[in-house]
C-alpha positions in Angstrom: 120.7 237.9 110.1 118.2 239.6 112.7 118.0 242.4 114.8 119.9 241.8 117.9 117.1 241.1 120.8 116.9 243.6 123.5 118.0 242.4 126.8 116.3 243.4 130.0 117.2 245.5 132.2 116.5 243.0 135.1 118.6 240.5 133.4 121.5 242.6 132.8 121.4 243.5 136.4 121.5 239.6 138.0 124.2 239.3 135.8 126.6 241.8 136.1 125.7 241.3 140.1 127.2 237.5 139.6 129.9 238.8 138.1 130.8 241.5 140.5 130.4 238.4 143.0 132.9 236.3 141.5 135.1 239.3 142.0 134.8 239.7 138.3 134.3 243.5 136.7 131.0 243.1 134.8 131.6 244.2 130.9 128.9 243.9 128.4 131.4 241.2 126.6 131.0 239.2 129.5 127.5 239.4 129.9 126.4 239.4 126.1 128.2 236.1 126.5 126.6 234.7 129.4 123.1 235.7 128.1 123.8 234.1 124.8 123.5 237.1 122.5 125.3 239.9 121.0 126.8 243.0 122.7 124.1 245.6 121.8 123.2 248.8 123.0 120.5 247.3 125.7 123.2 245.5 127.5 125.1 248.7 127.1 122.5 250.7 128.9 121.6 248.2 131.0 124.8 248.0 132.1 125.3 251.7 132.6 122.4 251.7 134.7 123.6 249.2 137.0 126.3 251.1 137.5 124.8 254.1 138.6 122.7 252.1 141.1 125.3 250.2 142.5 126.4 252.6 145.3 122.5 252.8 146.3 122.1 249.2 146.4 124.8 248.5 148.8 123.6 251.0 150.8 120.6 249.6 150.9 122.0 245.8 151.5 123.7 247.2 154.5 120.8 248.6 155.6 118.8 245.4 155.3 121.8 243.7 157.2 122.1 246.1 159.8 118.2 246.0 160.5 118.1 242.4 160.5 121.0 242.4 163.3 118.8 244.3 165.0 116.1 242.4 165.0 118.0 239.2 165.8 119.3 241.2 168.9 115.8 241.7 170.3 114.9 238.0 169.3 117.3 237.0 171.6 116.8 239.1 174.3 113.0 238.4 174.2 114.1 234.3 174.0 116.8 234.4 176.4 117.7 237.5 178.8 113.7 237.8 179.3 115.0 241.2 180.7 111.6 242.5 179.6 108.2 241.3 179.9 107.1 240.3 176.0 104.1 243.1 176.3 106.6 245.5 176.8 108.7 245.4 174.1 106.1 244.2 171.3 105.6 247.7 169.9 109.5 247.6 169.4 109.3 244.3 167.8 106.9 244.9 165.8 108.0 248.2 164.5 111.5 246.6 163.6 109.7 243.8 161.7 107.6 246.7 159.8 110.9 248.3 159.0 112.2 245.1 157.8 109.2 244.1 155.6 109.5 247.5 154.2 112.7 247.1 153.0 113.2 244.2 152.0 110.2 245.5 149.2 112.4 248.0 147.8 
């Protein structure tokens, strides 16, 4: 029998995040298992990382969300309500859409 392979970070990550989405707590039985390897101390770390960044990363998904709504607001008043001439609000569009681009790079 081998060494146990390392597991990425990255993959540890999308797991225990489809895990937490099926309302399930992630362990690192449950994603050693899912992953098709043994519990080893990657996963372990891995996982201890993803915990720590948890708290950020919903922060930053309701950031995203909360941006986006903000865009779709002035979409539709630029569409619809026409309540200001498009040259007018431009630099506001176009500085929510930077925001967004930004963001949704992190």
């Amino acid at each position: 029998m081998g060494r146990p392979r390392d597991v990425e970070d990255d993959a540890v990550f999308a797991t225990a995040d489809a895990l937490l989405k099926q309302r399930k707590r992630p362990s690192q039985k449950d994603i050693a298992e899912i992953l098709g390897c043994n519990r080893n101390r990657s996963i372990e770390t891995g996982l201890e990382k993803w915990w720590v960044s948890l708290s950020d990363r919903l922060d930053q998904a309701q950031e995203l969300q909360e941006l986006r709504a903000k865009v779709a607001a002035l979409l539709h008043e630029l569409s619809f309500c026409r309540v200001v001439p498009l040259p007018m609000q431009k630099p506001r569009l176009d500085a929510l859409l930077n925001e967004l681009r930004q963001k949704t790079r992190q």
